[in-house]
N, C-alpha and C positions, 0 to 999 in steps of 0.2 A: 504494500500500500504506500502510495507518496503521503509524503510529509503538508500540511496545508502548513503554508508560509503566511504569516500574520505580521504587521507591522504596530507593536504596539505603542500606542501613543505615548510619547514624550512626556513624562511630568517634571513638574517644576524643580527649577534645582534646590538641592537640600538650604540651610538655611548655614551650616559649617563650611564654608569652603578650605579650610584647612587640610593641605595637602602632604602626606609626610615622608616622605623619598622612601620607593623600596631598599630594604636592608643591605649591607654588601653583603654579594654574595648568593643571593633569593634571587631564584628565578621567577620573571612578573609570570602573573594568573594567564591562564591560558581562557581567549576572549570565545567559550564556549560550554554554558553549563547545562545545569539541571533545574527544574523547578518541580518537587515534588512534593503534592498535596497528600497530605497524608489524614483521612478519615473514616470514620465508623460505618458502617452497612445505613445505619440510620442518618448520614452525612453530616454529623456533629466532624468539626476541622477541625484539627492542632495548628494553633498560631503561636508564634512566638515572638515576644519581645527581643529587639536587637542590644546591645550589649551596646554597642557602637553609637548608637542614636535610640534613647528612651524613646519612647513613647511612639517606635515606629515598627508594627507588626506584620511580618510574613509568616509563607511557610519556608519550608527547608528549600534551600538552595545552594549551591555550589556549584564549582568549574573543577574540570578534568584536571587531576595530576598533572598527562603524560596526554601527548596529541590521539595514542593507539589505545587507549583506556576507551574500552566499551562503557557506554553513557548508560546502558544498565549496569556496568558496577558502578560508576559515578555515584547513581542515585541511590544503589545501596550504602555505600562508605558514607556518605554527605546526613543521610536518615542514620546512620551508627553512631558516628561524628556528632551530629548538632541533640540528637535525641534518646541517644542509647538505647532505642530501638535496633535489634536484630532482626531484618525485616527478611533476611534469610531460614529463619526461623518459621517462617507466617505460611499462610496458605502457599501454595505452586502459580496459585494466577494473584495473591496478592498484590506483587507489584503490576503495573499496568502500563506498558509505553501509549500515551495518546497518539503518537503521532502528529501532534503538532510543534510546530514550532515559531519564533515570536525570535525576532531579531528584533534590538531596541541601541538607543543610545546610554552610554554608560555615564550616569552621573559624572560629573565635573569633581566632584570630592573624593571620588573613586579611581578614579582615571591614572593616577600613581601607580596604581597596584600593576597596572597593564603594561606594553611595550612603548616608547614613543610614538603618537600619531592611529594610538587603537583606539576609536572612539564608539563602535558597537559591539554588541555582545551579543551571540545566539543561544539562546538556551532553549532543550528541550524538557516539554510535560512531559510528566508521570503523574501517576495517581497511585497511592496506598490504600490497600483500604485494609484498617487492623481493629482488632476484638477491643470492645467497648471495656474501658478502665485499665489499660495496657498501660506501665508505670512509664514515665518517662525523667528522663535524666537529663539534664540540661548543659551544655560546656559552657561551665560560665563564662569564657572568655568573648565565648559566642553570643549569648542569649541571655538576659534577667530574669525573666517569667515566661509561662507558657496558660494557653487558655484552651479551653473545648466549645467551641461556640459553634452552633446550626449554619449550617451553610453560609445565608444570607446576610446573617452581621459578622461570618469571618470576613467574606468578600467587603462589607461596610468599611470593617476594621484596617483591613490592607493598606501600607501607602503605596505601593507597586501596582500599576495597572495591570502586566502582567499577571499578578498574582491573582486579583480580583477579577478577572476576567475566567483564568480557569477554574477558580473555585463556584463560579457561578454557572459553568457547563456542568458541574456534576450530579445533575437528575437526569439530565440525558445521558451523560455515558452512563449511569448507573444502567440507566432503563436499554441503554443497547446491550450490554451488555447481560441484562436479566432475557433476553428475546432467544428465541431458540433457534 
């Protein structure tokens, strides 16, 4: 199946622009991640509070190690990583590639982390779907809190349009998915 290619809209730039030179030595992020929603049968969503900027909530996301890193282990290490979920563990069709994908521009306050002159980022959906009250573990370096909120005020809650975009397709992939 092809990939639907989506351009998601621009949001405004962060409010820090404080940029802080990759480390010596650190190789910059490679400009292709993951975006994986991770929720309940009954589509309650894990959001998470960023560590980096309070009060600004997603799901799990990350960029590939390594350029030959299959984007399904991306999105499992990234769910281990941010959540201490082993999603290796979970059903055989738990994880879910959508198939879509959402090229965007990469924040101005982030744009260090990258190569000189990388200003987009492609990242691919996933969807999680894991057993209601599953513990989750937080890296703090990563994240302050996390929440379980219904669908519709996780997507509310997001500042990523990307984010909020795919968490508000998840009654229809559910329901394709429920079809025989």
């Amino acid at each position: 199946m092809l990939a639907r290619m989506s351009e998601a809209p621009v949001a405004p730039p962060l409010s820090d622009t404080t940029a802080t030179p990759v480390a010596p030595g650190r190789a910059y992020k490679i400009p292709e991640s993951v975006l994986v929603v991770i929720h309940t049968a009954e589509l309650d969503v894990l959001m998470l509070e960023r560590a980096d900027k309070p009060g600004f909530w997603q799901c799990v996301t990350g960029s590939k190690d390594s350029a030959d890193e299959p984007l399904a282990d991306t999105a499992l290490r990234e769910v281990l990583e941010e959540t201490g979920i082993r999603a290796q563990d979970l059903a055989p069709d738990a994880l879910d590639d959508w198939q879509l994908i959402n090229v965007y521009e990469i924040y101005p306050v982030w744009r260090h982390r990258y190569a000189p002159g990388v200003t987009r980022n492609t990242e691919h959906v996933f969807g999680l779907t894991v057993p209601v009250g599953i513990p989750v573990r937080l890296a703090p370096r990563e994240h302050l809190n996390h929440r379980w909120l219904p669908w519709r005020e996780a997507a509310d809650l997001c500042f990523s349009p990307s984010n909020a975009e795919a968490i508000l397709q998840l009654p229809a992939r559910r329901e394709r998915r429920a079809a025989p």
